[in-house]
N, C-alpha and C positions, 0 to 999 in steps of 0.2 A: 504494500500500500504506500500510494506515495506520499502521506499528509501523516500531520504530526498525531491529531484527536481528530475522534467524533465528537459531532453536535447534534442530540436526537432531542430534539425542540419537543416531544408528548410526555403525556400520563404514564404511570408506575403502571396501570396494565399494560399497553401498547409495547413498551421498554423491555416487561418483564420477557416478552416474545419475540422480541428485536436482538434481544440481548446475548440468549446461546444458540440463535441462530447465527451471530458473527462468529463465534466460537467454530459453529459447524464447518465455515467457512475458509477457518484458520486466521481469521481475523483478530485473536487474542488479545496480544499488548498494547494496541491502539487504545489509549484514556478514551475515556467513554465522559462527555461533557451533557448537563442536561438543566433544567430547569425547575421550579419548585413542584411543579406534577413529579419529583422522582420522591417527592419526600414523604413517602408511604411503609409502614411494614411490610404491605403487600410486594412488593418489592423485591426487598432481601427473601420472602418467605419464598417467591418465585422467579426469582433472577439469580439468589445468593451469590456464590463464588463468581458468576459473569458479568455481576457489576463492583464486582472490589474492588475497590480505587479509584470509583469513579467520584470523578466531583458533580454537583449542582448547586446553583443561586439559590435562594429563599431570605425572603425578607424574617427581618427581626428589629421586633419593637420591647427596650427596656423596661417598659413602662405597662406591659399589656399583662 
């Protein structure tokens, strides 16, 4: 692959199916980049090990 990360812009479901199908692929070590839909347990419970290490944004407020 030529690129450094993925950017998968959806939801912890969409992700969780997105995510060892790269695997399948041999697409492994590629950072996996996403946005505050990753921040689910559904997730880890269905992506586990195929999203370790990946980052995502999410807001946070100190005050909430």
């Amino acid at each position: 692959v030529d690129f450094d990360a993925l950017f998968i812009p959806d939801y912890a479901d969409r992700v969780g199916m997105i995510a060892p199908q790269l695997a399948y692929y041999g697409i492994e070590e590629l950072p996996l980049l996403g946005i505050n839909g990753w921040n689910s347990p559904d997730l880890l419970r269905v992506a586990g090990a195929f999203v370790e290490g990946a980052i995502f944004v999410d807001g946070f407020f100190a005050y909430s």
